[in-house]
N, C-alpha and C positions, 0 to 999 in steps of 0.2 A: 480075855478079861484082864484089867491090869489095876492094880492097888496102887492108888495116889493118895499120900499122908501126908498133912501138913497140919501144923499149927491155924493160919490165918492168907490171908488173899489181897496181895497186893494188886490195889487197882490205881495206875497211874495217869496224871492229866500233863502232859509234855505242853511247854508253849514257851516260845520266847518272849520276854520282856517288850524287848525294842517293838516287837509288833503287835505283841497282846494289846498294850494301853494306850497303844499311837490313834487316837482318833480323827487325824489329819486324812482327809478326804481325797488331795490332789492324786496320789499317784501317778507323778511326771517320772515317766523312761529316765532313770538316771539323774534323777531328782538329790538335790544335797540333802542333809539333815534340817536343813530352814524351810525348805519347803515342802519337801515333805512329813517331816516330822520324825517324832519316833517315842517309842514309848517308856518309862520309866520302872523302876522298882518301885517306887513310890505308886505307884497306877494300879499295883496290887494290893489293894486296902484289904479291910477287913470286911467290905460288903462284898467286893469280890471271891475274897477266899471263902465266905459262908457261904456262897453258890457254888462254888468248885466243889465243897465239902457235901453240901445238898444233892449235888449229882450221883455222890457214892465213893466220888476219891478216897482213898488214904495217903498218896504221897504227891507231889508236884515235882514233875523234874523243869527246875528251869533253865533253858538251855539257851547257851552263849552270856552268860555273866561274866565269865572271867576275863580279862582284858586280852584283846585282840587288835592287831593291825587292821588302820582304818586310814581312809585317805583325808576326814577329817580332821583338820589340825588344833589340836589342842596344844599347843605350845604357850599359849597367853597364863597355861595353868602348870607350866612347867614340862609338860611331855614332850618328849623328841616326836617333832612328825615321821610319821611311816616313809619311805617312800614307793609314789601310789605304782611306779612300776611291775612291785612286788606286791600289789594287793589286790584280791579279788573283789570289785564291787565297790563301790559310793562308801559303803558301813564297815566294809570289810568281812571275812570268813570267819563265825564263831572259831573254827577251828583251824585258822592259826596265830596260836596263842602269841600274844610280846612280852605277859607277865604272869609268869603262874601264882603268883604273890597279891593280883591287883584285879578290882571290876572295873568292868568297863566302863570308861566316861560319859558315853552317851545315855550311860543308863539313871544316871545320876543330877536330880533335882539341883542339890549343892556340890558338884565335884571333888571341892574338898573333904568331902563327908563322904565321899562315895561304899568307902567300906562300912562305916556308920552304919548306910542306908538298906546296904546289905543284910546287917546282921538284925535292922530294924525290920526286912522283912521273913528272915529265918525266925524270929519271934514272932509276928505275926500268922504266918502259917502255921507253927507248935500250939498257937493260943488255937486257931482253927479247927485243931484235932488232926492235921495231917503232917506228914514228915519232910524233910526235904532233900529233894538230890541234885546236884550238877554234874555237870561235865568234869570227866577226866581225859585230858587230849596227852596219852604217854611216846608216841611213838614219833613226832614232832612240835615243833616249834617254827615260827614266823622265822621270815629270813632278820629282821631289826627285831629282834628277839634282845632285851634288855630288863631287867627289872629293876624300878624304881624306889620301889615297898620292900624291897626284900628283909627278911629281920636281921636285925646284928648278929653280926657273925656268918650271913650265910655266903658262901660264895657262889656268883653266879653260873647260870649253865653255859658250858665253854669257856671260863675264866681263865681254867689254869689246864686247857688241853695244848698239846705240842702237836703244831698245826704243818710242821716239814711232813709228817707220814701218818699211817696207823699207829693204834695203841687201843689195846681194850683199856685204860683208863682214861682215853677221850674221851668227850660228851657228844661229841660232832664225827663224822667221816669227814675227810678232808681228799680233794683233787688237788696234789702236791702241783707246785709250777701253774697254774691256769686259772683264769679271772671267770666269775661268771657270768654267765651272757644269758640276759631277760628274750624269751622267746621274741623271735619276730613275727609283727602284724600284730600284736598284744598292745590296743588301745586302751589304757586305763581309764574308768569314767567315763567313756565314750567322747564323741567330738566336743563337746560345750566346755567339760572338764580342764582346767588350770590348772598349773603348778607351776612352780619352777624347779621341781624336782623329779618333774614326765617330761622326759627325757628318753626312755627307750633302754636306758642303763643302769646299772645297781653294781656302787663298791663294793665288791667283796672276792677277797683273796688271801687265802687261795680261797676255792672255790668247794661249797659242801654240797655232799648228798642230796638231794632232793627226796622230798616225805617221802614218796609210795615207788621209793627203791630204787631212786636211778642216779647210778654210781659214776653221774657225768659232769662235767660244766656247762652244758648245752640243754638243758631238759626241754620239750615242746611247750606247744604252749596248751597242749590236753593235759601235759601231767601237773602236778602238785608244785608247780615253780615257785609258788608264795611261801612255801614250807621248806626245813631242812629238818631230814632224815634225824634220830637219837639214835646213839651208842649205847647199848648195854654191854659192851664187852664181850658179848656170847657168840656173836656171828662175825668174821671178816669181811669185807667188803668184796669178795671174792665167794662168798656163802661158804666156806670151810668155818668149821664150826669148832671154836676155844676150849681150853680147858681152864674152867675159873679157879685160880689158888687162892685170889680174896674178892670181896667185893668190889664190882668198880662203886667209883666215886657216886653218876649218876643214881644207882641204884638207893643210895642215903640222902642224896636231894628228893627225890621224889615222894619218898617216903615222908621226910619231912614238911612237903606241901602239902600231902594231901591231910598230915595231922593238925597242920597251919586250922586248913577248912574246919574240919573236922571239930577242933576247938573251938568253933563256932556256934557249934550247933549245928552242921549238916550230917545228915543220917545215911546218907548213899552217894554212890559217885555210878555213873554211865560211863563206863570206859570205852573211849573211841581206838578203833580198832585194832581189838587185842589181838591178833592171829598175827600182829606185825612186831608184835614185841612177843621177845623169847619168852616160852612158859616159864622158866629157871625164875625171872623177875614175880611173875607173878606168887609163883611157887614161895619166893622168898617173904612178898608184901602183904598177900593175904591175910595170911593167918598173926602176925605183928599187930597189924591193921583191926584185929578182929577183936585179938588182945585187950589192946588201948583202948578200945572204941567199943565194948559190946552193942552188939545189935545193928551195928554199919555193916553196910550190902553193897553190893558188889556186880553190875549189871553190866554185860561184857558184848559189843559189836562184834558178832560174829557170823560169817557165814560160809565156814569148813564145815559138813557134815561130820567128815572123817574124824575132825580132830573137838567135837564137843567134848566129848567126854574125857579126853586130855584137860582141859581147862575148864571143867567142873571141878573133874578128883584130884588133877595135879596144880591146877590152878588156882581152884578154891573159889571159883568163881559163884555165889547163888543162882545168877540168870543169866543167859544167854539168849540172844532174838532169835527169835523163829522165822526169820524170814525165806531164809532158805529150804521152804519145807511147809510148814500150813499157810502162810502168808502167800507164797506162790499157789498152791493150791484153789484156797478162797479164792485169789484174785480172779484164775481164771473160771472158778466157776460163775464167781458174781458180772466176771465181764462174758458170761456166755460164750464161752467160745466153744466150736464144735463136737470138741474131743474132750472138753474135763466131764470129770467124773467124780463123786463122793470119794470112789474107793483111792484118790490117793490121799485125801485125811485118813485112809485104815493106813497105808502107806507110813504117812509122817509116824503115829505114835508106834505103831508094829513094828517099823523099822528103824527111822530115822532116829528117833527120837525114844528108844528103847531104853526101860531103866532110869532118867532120866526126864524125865516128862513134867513134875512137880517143876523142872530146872529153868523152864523156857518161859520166854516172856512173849506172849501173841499181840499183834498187835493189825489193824488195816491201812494203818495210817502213819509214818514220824516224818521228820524233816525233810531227808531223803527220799520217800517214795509221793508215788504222783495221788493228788484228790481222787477220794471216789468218785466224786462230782465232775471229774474233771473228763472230756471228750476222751481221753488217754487211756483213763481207767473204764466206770461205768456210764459216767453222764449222764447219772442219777443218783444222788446220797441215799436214797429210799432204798434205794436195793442192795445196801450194807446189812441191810437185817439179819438175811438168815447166817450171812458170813461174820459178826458181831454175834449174834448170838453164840458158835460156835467157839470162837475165839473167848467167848469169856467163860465159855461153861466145860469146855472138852477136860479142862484138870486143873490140880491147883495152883500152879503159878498163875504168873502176874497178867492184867493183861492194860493196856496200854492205848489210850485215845490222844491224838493230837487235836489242840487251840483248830476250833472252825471244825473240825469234821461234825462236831453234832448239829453242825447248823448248816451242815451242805456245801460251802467253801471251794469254790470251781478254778480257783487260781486261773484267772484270767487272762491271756496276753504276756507281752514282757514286759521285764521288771528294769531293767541292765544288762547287772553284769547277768543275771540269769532271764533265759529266754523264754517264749511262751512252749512250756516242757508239761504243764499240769503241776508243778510245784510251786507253794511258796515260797517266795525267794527267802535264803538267810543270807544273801551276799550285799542285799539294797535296802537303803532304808523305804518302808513301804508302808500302806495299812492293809489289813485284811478285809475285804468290804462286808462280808458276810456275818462274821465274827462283832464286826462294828455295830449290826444292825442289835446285834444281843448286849454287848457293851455300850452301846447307846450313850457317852458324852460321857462314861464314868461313874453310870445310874446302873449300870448290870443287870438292867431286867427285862431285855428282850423286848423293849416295847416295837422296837424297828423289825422285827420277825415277822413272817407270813406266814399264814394258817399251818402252811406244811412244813415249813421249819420248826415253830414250834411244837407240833406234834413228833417231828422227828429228834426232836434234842427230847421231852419228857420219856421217846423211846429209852434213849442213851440211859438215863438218868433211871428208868423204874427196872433196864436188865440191869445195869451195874448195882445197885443196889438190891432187888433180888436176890444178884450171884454173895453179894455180903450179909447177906442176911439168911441166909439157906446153906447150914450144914452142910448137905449133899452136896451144894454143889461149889462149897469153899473147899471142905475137908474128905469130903465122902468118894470112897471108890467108883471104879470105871467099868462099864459094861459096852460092848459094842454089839448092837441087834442088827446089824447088817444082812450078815449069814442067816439067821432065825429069819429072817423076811425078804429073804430077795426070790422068793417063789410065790410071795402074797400079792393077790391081784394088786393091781398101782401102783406097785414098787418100779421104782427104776431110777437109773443112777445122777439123779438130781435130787435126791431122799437123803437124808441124814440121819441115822436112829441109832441113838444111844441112851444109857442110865447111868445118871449121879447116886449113890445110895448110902446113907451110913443104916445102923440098926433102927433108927427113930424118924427115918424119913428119905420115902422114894422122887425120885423124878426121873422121868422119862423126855428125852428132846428129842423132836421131829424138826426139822429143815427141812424146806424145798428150795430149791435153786433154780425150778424153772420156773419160766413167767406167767405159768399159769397155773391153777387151782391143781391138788393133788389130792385123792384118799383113800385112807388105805386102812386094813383093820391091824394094828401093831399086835404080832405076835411076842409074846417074851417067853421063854427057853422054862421048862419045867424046873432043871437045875435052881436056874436065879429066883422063880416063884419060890419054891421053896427053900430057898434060903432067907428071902423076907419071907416067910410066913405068911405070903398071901393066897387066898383063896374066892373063890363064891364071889358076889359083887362086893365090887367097886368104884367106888367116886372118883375120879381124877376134877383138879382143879387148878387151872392156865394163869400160872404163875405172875404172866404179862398182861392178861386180860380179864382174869377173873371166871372166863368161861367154864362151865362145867360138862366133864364128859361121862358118861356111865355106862359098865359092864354087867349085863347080871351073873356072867362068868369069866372071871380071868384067865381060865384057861384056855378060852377061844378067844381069846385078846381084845384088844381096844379099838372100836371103830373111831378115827378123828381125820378131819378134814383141814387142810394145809394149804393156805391162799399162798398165791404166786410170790415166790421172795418174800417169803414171812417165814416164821417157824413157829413153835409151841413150848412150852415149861409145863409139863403136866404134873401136878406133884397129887399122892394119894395123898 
């Protein structure tokens, strides 16, 4: 048994701009911004946030606002073009930043408003009743990384680093003497694509780090070559580890961007991945952070088992993803495969995820991983259920839906720069076609959905809200009736049985993960009965369906019936 205390239940709706409000139908392979479009800040009104908020949300992370290298050229508007050598994709990588100070242009109605626009919809959202998060990209930067917005007085990153060798008061790693060289075979924007800046080459020398750690001139062209690697002064380039007598520099730029945001009105930042920046930083920005900012969060890419609980307690981090851990698990139950089993969800919280549990953000779906819908994963959105259910009820942290999953979202084919993989591209400008059918021209109401879409997005919508609306299973402790029932006829390890419970309200969750009908009489443990005070009959009542179940003794348990890839909310 494990006690999960929290105040409140974050439930978040991830989605990028560019493709949430692109109603632009072509999706041509490699398509520019003209033709194939792309979507605005402005696209997220106030009829849309009322329906994001209707699902059960409370915060919106909107991901890739911050201005990023793009092979489109805005130069008519004053911006230096990228060059496309160095950029992944037609739209370019949310995450390699060119201005931590700036949104991005594409995002923006009037450009020169663009911050304007921004903050016109961090207002909009506060009016909605939900919070707002973006991205924090700490551990790189775009290789034409410049900033144009920057405030008075601020100097920029790599201004003032001494680029002949190391220095933990660099911004950058530097390959003293050597030019870098753009992987070969690296077609930017594929064949149609122009420039006269594709070329095969990119000025820069000396030559820096590349993001995900490779301390070379030559990077491939699998690794991060659009990125250069940040200095915190903590690590050498050689992984021998510093002893810091002051702060570097970096560490008080950063700080001061994200108070930039902050001063906006953003309530959370998604830090992109934190395992790569020294805990020392975080250790130092958190709690500053926390300060300044009451009630700012802190949501950390992370997928070191070993080292969560490093960067919860020393980090200061509130959440960390779970993917490494329930997120695996679900998957392979919901994709059937031969050998999962419930018992590694006893797994994730028992072990993995011990003491810490409240910490984790669950999610089936973000930017990174593949559609359920998609051939890759299930090749069926339906059969999220019982693994959504799980994810949003197993404890009180957050749990987390991406744009299109409630509508089934199959990520179809290639996009570009990203291939037919089961994911939405964030590298090409694109539309979502599924997603479209519910955004419908900027009318929001699903008129373009099919019977089973819509029934499966009202799913999304009545467990998230449910899970906010039900003590137990916001705030309420943790029971796992695995043990107490894995002797009961019809049990077997595609069952999920556990208890949300505070003092004023029980539920009991059933899962089945196989694709067929399951039933079984749920035993619950004499202990736990009397600890609710229950006895004699009892009502249960399916939180999702309204159905009702009855015992005329609880202590020979609950007989309930568990259709294939569904599950149950039973509350007395």
């Amino acid at each position: 048994m494990q006690a999960l205390m929290s105040t409140n239940k974050l439930i978040i709706y991830q989605l990028l701009p560019r493709l949430f409000g692109n109603q632009n139908t072509t999706n041509k392979f490699y398509g520019s911004v003209e033709e194939n479009g792309v979507g605005k800040l402005n696209d997220i009104n106030d009829k849309a946030l009322a329906e994001i908020k209707t699902m059960g949300f409370t915060h919106v992370w909107y991901t890739g606002v911050i201005e990023h290298a793009t092979m489109t050229d805005h130069s008519a508007i004053g911006i230096t073009p990228d060059d496309p050598d160095v950029v992944k994709g037609r739209a370019g990588s949310p995450y390699a930043i060119k201005d931590y100070y700036d949104i991005a242009t594409d995002l923006a109605v009037d450009p020169e408003f663009r911050i304007s626009e921004f903050k016109e919809l961090v207002g909009r959202t506060h009016k909605a009743g939900m919070k707002v998060i973006i991205d924090f990209v700490p551990n790189h930067v775009a290789r034409t990384y410049g900033s144009d917005v920057k405030p008075d007085g601020v100097r920029d990153i790599g201004a003032d680093d001494d680029t002949s060798g190391y220095s933990q008061n660099n911004d950058f790693y530097y390959i003293p003497g050597q030019h870098f060289q753009v992987p070969q075979g690296y077609n930017p924007g594929g064949d149609e694509f122009t420039s006269p800046l594709k070329d095969g080459k990119f000025d820069e020398y000396p030559a820096k780090a590349t993001g995900n750690d490779v301390f070379s001139a030559t990077p491939s062209i699998n690794d991060w070559f659009e990125t250069i690697k940040l200095n915190y002064g903590v690590y050498q380039p050689n992984g021998h580890k510093n002893n810091l007598n002051e702060i570097p520099p970096l560490w008080h730029k950063m700080r001061h961007i994200l108070s930039y945001w902050a001063d906006m009105g953003v309530d959370g930042f998604r830090c992109d991945m934190i395992e790569m920046v020294p805990v020392e930083f975080w250790a130092w920005l958190t709690p500053q952070m926390k300060q300044a900012y009451p009630g700012l969060i802190f949501i950390g890419e992370a997928y070191d088992k070993g080292q969560y609980g490093n960067y919860i307690h020393n980090g200061r981090f509130d959440y960390l993803y779970d993917k490494v851990g329930l997120y695996d698990a679900i998957r392979r139950l919901t994709s059937n495969d031969y050998d999962a089993s419930t018992w590694e969800i006893n797994s994730v919280w028992n072990h993995h995820t011990e003491g810490i549990h409240q910490h984790m953000l669950r999610f089936m779906e973000n930017h990174d991983e593949q559609r359920i819908a998609s051939r890759f994963f299930a090749g069926d959105a339906a059969l999220a259920i019982p693994g959504m259910i799980v994810s949003a009820t197993l404890n009180t942290g957050p749990v987390m839906i991406y744009a299109g999953q409630e509508v089934g979202e199959p990520a179809l084919g290639p996009e570009g720069f990203s291939g037919d993989d089961g994911r939405t591209t964030i590298f090409d400008y694109w539309g979502v076609p599924e997603l479209q059918k519910w955004t419908n021209q900027g009318a929001f109401d699903g008129a373009g959905l099919s019977s089973a879409q819509k029934q499966l997005r009202d799913f999304y919508g009545k467990l998230l809200n449910v899970t906010a609306a039900s003590d137990a299973l916001s705030n309420g402790e943790f029971y796992e009736l695995m043990i107490a029932n894995e002797q009961q006829p019809g049990f077997d390890t595609r069952l999920y049985i556990y208890a949300r419970y505070t003092d004023a309200e029980k539920v009991l969750i059933i899962v089945n993960f196989n694709r067929d009908e399951r039933s079984i009489n749920v035993h619950i443990p004499a202990d736990l009965l009397h600890k609710w005070g229950m006895e004699g009959s009892v009502t249960f009542t399916d939180l999702l369906t309204d159905s009702v179940f009855f015992t005329h003794n609880i202590s020979n348990g609950i007989m309930v019936n568990v259709s294939g890839m569904n599950g149950l909310l039973i509350k007395s």
